[in-house]
C-alpha positions in Angstrom: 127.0 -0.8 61.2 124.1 0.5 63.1 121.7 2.6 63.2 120.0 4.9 66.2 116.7 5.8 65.3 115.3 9.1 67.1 111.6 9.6 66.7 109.9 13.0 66.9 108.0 15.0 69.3 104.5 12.4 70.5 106.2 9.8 68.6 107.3 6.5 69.7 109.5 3.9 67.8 106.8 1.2 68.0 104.3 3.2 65.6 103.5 1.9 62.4 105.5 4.8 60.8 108.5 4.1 63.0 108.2 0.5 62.2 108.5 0.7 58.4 111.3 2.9 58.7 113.2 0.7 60.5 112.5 -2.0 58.8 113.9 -0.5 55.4 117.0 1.5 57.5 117.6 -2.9 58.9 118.4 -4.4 55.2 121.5 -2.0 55.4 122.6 -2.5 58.7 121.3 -3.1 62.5 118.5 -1.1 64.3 118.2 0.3 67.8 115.1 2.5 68.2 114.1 4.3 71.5 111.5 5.8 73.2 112.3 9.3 74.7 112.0 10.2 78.1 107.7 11.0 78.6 107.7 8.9 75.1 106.0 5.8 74.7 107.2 2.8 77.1 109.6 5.0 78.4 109.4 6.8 82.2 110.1 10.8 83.0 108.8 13.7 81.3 109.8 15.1 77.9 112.6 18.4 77.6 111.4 18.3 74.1 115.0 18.1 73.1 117.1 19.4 76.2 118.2 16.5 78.2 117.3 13.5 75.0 120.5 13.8 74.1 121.4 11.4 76.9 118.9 9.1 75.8 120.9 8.8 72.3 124.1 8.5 74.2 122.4 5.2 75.9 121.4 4.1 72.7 125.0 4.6 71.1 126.4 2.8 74.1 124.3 -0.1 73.8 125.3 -0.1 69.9 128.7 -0.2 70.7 128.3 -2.8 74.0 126.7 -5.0 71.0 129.5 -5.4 69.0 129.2 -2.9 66.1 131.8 -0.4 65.1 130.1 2.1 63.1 126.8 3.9 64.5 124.8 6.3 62.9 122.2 8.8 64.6 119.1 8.4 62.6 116.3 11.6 63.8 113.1 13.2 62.6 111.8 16.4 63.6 112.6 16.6 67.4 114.8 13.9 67.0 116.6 15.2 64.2 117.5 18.7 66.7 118.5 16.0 69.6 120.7 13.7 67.1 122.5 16.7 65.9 122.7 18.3 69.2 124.3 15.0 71.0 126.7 14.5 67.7 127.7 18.3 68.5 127.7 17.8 72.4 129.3 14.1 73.0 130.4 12.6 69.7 131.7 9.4 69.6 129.3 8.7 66.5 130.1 7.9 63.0 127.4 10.0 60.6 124.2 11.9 61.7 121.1 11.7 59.4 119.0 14.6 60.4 115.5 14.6 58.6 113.5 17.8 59.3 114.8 19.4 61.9 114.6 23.2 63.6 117.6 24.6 63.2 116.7 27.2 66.7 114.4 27.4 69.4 111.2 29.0 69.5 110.2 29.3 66.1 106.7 29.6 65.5 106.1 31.1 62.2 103.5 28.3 61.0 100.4 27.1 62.4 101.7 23.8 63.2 104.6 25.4 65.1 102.1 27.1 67.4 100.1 24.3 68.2 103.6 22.7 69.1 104.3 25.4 71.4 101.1 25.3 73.1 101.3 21.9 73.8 104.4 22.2 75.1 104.1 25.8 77.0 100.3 25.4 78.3 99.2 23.5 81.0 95.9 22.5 78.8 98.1 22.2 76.3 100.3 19.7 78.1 97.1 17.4 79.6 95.9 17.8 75.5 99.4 15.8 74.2 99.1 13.4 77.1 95.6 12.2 77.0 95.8 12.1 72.6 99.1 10.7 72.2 100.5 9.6 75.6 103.2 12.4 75.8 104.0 13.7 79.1 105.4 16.7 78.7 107.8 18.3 81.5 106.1 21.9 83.1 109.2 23.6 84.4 110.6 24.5 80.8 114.2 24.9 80.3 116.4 26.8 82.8 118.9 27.2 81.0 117.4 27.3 77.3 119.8 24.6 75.8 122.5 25.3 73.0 120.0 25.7 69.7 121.0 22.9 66.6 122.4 25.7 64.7 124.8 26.5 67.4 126.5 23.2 68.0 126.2 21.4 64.4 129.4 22.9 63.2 131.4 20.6 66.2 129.8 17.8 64.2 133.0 17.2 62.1 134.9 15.2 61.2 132.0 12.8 61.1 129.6 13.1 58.1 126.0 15.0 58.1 123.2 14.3 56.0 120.5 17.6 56.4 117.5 16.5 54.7 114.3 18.9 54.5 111.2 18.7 52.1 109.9 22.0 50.2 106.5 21.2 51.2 106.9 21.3 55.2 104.0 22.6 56.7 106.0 23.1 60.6 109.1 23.9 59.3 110.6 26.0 56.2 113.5 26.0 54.4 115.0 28.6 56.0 115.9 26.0 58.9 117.7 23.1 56.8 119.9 26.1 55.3 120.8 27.8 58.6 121.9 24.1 59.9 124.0 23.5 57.0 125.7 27.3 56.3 126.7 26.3 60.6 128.1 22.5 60.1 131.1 21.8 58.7 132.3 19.9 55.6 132.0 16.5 55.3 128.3 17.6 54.9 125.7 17.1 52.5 122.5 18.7 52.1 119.0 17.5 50.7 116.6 19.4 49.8 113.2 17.1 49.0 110.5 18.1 46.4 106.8 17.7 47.6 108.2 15.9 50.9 106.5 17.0 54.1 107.2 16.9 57.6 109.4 13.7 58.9 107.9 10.4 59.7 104.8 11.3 58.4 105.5 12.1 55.2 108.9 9.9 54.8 108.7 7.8 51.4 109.8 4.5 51.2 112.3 5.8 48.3 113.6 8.5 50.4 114.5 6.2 53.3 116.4 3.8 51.1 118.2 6.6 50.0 118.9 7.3 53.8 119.8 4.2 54.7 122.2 3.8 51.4 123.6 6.7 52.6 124.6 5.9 56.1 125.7 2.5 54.7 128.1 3.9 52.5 130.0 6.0 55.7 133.0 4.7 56.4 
């Protein structure tokens, strides 16, 4: 089996965080990470979670051109809304770990999720991410606003979801990981983390074992 790791928003799957994660998620099964479009290596500008989903499909086709039968969709944050958003949109995948995701558009409720926004929604904000973190960010916005996570994740099934969310996320409440998983459909599974943060960043080493045991185990 394999696994599809999606990184989130200024992330790339060559950081040191990225790294360690796939290096646990690899003693359970293969790896294929990928930089998002405006990401990293990779060319373009970032839809912060519009068009990525083709970017998984690529990576799930390359999985399967390499031999292995059983791939699972692996996101954080931003990548956790595009890996439940392509599992909802194309399929063709056999479990989707999301870890931290919005469930909808828009949200800014925290502090965090407004300095999101005006990184993505400000032209200063958008020359800000780029210079700091390499991020290019695209500056037409979305026309049309894509389907929200909480709208597609129900098409999920019949392939498993794993919602995991910590009760100390400073971007993103609770609120979100329940809204995703009253909308999916059974087989799902929802985990709800004490003390755990915001995705990469504050991933454990114990929690992603537990991941990776868990898209093992899918079948």
């Amino acid at each position: 089996m394999c696994f599809v790791l999606a990184h989130g928003f200024t992330c790339s799957w060559r950081q040191p965080r990225l790294l360690r994660i796939a290096n646990v998620l690899n003693r359970r099964g293969g790896v294929i990470g990928l930089d998002f479009r405006g990401h990293g290596r990779s060319g373009g500008r970032s839809t912060v979670g519009d068009r990525e989903v083709l970017d998984v499909e690529a990576a799930v086709a390359a999985a399967r051109r390499r031999g292995y039968e059983r791939v699972v969709v692996t996101g954080f944050s931003m990548g956790a809304a595009v890996a439940i958003r392509h599992a909802g949109l194309h399929g063709g995948i056999d479990g989707v770990i999301s870890v931290s995701s919005p469930a909808r558009w828009y949200y800014r409720g925290t502090v965090p999720m407004r300095r999101v926004h005006w990184a993505i929604e400000r032209r200063t904000g958008r020359l800000a991410v780029r210079l700091a973190r390499g991020t290019r960010v695209a500056a037409n916005g979305w026309n049309p606003v894509p389907e929200a996570p909480h709208e597609v994740v129900g098409r999920i099934a019949p392939a498993p979801l794993l919602i995991v969310h910590g009760d100390a996320d400073a971007f993103l409440p609770l609120e979100h990981a329940h809204q995703l998983y009253d909308a999916a459909r059974d087989p799902r599974e929802l985990w709800i983390e004490p003390a755990f943060g915001h995705a990469e960043v504050a991933a454990t080493r114990d929690l992603i074992e537990r991941i990776a045991d868990w898209g093992a185990a899918q079948r």
